[in-house]
ZAMARGU-4260 file (C-alpha; in steps of 0.2 Angstrom, whole numbers, plus 5000, padded with zeros to 4 digits):
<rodrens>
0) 4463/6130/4609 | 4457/6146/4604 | 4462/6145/4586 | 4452/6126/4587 | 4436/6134/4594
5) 4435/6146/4582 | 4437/6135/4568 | 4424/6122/4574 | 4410/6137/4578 | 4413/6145/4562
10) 4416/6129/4551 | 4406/6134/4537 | 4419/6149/4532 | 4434/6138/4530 | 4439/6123/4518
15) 4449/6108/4522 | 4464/6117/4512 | 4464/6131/4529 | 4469/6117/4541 | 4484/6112/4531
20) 4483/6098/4529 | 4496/6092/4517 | 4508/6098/4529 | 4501/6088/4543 | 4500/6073/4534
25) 4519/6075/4530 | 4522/6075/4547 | 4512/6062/4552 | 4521/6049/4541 | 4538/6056/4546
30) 4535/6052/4565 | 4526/6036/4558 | 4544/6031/4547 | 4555/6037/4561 | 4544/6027/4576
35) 4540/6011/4566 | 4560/6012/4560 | 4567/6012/4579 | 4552/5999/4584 | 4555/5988/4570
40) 4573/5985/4574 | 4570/5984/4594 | 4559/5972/4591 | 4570/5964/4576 | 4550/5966/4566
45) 4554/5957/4549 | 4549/5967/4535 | 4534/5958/4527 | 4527/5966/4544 | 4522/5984/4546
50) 4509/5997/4549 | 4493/6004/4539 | 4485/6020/4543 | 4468/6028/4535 | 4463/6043/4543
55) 4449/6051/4536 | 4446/6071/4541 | 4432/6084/4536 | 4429/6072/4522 | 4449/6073/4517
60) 4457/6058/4515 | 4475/6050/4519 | 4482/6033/4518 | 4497/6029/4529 | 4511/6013/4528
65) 4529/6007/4534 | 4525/5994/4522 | 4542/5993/4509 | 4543/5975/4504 | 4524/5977/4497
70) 4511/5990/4493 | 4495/5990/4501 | 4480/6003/4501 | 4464/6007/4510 | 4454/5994/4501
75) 4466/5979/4506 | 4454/5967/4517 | 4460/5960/4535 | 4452/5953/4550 | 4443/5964/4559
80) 4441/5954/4575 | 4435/5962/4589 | 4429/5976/4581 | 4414/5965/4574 | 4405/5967/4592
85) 4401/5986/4586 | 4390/5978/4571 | 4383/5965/4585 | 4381/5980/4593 | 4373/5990/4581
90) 4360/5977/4576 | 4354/5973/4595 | 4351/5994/4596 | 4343/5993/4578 | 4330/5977/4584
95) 4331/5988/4602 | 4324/6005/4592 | 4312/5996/4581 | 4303/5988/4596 | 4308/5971/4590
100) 4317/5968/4609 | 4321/5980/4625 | 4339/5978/4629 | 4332/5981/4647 | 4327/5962/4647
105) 4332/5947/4656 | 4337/5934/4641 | 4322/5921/4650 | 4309/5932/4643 | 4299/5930/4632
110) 4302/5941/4616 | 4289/5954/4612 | 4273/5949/4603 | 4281/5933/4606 | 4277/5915/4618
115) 4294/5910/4615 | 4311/5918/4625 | 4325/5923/4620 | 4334/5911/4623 | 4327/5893/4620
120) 4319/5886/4635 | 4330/5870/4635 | 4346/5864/4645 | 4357/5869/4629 | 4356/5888/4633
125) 4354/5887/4652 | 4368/5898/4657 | 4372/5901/4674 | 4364/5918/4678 | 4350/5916/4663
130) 4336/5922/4672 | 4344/5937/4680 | 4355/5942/4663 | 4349/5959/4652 | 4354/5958/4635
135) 4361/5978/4640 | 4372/5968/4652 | 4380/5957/4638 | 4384/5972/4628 | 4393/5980/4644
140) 4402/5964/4644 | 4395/5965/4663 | 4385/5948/4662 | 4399/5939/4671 | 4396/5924/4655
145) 4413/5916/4654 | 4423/5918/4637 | 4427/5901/4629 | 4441/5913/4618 | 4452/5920/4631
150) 4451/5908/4645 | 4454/5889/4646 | 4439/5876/4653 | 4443/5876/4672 | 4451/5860/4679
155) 4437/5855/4690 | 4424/5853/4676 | 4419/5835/4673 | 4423/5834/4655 | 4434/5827/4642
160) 4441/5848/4639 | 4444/5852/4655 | 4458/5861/4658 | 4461/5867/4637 | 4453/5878/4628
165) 4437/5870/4622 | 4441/5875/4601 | 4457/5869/4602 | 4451/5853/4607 | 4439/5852/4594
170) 4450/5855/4581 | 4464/5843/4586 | 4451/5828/4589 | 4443/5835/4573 | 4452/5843/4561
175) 4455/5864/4558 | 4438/5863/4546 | 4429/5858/4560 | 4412/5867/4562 | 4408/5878/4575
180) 4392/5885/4580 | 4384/5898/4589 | 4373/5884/4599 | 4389/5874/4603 | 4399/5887/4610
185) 4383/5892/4623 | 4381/5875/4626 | 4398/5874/4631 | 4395/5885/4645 | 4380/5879/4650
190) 4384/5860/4651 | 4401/5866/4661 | 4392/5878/4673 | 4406/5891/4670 | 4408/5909/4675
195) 4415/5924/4682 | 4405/5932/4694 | 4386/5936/4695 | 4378/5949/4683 | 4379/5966/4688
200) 4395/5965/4697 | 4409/5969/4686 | 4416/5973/4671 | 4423/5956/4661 | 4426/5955/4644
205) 4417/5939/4635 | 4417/5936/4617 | 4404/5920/4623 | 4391/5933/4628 | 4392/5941/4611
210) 4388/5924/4605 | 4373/5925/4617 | 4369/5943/4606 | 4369/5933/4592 | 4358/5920/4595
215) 4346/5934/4601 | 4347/5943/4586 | 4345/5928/4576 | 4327/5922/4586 | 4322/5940/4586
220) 4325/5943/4569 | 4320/5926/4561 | 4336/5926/4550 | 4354/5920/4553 | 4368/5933/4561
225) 4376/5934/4545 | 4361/5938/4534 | 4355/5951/4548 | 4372/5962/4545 | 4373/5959/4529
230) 4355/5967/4523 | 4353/5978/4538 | 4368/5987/4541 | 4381/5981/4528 | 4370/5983/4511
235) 4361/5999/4518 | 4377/6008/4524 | 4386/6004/4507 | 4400/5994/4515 | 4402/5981/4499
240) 4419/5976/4506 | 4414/5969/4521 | 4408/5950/4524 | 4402/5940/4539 | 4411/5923/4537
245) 4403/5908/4545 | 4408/5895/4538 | 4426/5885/4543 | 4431/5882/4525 | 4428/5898/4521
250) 4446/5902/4531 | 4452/5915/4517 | 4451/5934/4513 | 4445/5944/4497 | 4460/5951/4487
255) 4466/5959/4488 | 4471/5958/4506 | 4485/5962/4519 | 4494/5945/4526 | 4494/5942/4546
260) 4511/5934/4555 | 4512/5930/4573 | 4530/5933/4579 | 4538/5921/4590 | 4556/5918/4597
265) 4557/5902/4586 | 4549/5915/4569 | 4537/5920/4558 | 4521/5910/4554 | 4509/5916/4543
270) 4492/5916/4551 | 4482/5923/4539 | 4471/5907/4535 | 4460/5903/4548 | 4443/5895/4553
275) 4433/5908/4558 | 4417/5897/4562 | 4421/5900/4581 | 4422/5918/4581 | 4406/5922/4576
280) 4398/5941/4580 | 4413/5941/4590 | 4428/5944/4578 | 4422/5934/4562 | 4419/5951/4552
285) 4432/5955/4538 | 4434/5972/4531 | 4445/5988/4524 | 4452/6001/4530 | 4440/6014/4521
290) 4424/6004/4524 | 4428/6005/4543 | 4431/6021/4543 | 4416/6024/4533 | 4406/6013/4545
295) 4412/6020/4562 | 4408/6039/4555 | 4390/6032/4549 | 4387/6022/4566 | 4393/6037/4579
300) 4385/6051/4566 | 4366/6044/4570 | 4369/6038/4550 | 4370/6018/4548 | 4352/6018/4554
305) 4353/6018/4575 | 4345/6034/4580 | 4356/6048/4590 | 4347/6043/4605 | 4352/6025/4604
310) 4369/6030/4599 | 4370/6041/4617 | 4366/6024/4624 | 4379/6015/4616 | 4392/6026/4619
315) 4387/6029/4638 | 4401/6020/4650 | 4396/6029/4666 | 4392/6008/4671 | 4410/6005/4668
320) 4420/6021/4670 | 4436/6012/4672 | 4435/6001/4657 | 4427/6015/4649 | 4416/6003/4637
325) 4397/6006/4635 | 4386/5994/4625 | 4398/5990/4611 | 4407/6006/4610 | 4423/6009/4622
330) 4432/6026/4625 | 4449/6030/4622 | 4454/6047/4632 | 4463/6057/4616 | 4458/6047/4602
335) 4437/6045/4603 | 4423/6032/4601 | 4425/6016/4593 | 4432/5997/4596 | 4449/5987/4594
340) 4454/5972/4586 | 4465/5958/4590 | 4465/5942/4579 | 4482/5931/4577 | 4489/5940/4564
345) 4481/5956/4565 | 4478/5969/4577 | 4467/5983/4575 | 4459/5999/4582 | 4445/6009/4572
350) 4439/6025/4581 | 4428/6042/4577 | 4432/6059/4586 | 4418/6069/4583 | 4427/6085/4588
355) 4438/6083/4575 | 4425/6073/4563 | 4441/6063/4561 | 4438/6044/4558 | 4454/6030/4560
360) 4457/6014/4557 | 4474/6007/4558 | 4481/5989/4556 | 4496/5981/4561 | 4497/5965/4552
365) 4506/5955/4569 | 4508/5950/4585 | 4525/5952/4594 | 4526/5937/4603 | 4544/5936/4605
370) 4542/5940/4626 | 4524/5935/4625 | 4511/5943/4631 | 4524/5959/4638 | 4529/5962/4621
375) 4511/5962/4612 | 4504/5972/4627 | 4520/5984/4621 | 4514/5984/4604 | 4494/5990/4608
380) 4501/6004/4618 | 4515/6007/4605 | 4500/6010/4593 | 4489/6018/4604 | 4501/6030/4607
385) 4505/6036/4587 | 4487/6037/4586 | 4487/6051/4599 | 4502/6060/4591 | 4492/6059/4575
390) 4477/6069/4581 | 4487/6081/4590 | 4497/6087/4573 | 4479/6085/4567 | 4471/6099/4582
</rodrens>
């Protein structure tokens, strides 16, 4: 440690050649070939699958793959899913810093300089909860709104998708193009009368109350969630490889672009198209490797617009110190600050250590499903795990 606290106190007398890092990098694709090999073949991991790696250090930067049946790079898109809630996040603190709406409200309010709430005053948006809800409470995923994409409508709800999950009936009555919205997926909970628990209570992740962001953002803001990230943080933090999808036809990627399967003990299915309609604010956003990692250095740096202060806030999880997830942002002991990903097909981490001044973003393009639910729950950990190795050889 020593050596390290040297270095960072006295930064300004070394270059990125006096950490070596050549040799590191050498060594972190090595344990990167030898772990994905002996994975790979446990997991009997067909080879169109693999693992992507950009690390970016002290403004050095590598780009890491198992890949061998194709090449990709750092400027191949894929689905960011989950991560999209740190630019949901990021505009709520930007609206929060420029007085446009306190995060410290209850989503019944009225707005500032406003007559109008944040949420319309209809039965459409009459959550359970509403009155008593803070929009900081939705970005600690602490609202207790229940989460139409992880959880199927309970069985005692009087209607026609009780008991499924409320997209997968739409489609199937519908078709895969069907068109979801942001006031549908609210509505949902508010004609059902669903949730977890009240607000305040509990952690409980809900991509729904991102959703409920969302529409706040959009009355705030007077524009849609997609134009609000695209000319506030996407166009003004340079990040030209990065879309907000919202429409269900629009179910493809930029080239070029990595291609997702999901792994199951009948095969392979390529999962890469997909109507992305439903995910919005939640997990609709598509990206790169280096825009990410450009994004999540900007964003945790007080740089892509949201003040330090703000920032502080976001990254403060003393509400959920198990979870470890603040307004957005969730810690990972030994790797940093950022967010993870999971959409079918693609599963993602993006974090920043500021000690380090080390960004990461890295991708498998799969889920193991083989054993369900154990054998993806191995493959996170399996990732998360490499990623602590990497910054270790990096220290």
């Amino acid at each position: 440690m020593i050596p390290l606290l040297f270095y960072s106190c006295n930064s300004d007398n070394f270059t990125p050649e006096d950490y070596h890092y050549p040799d590191k990098f050498a060594k972190i694709q090595n344990l990167l070939d030898s772990s994905w090999t002996v994975y790979a073949k446990q997991n009997k991991i067909p080879d169109s699958c693999g693992i992507g790696c950009y690390i970016s250090i002290r403004g050095v930067n590598h780009f890491f793959t198992t890949f061998s049946k194709y090449t990709i790079n750092e400027n191949y898109h894929f689905r960011i899913a989950s991560n999209t809630k740190m630019f949901t996040a990021a505009a709520i603190m930007l609206l929060h810093q420029n007085g446009k709406l306190n995060i410290n409200d209850p989503i019944s309010q009225k707005m500032p300089n406003s007559s109008e709430p944040y949420l319309p005053d209809i039965a459409d948006f009459n959550i359970p909860y509403k009155n008593r809800i803070t929009i900081k409470q939705l970005l600690q995923h602490r609202a207790g709104v229940f989460d139409l994409a992880n959880d199927p409508i309970p069985d005692n709800v009087n209607q026609p998708y009780r008991g499924v999950f409320y997209s997968d009936y739409q489609m199937l009555k519908f078709g895969i193009d069907y068109q979801f919205s942001i006031n549908e997926m609210i509505k949902v909970i508010s004609d059902c009368n669903i949730f977890y628990e009240e607000p305040g209570v509990a952690f409980h992740y809900s991509n729904t109350g991102y959703q409920v962001l969302a529409k706040i953002i959009e009355r705030v803001s007077g524009k849609s969630f997609a134009d609000f990230i695209n000319t506030e943080l996407l166009q003004k933090n340079g990040l030209s490889l990065t879309s907000a999808p919202w429409i269900s036809t629009d179910n493809m990627l930029p080239a070029p672009y990595v291609t997702g399967y999901v792994i199951l003990p009948t095969g392979c299915i390529n999962t890469t198209k997909f109507n992305m309609s439903l995910n919005i604010a939640e997990g609709n956003i598509i990206s790169t490797f280096s825009n990410m990692n450009k994004w999540i250095k900007l964003l945790l740096s007080g740089e892509a617009g949201i003040s330090k202060e703000n920032i502080d806030l976001m990254k403060d999880y003393s509400e959920n110190p198990v979870d470890m997830f603040g307004l957005g942002i969730e810690y990972i002991d030994g790797i940093g600050f950022g967010h993870t990903g999971s959409h079918q097909g693609y599963s993602s981490k993006v974090f920043y250590n500021p000690e380090l001044d080390l960004s990461v973003t890295y991708l498998c393009n799969f889920w193991n499903y083989t054993n369900g639910g154990t054998s993806y729950r191995e493959q996170y950990n399996f990732g998360q795990d490499l990623i602590k190795s990497f910054i270790n050889i990096l220290k």
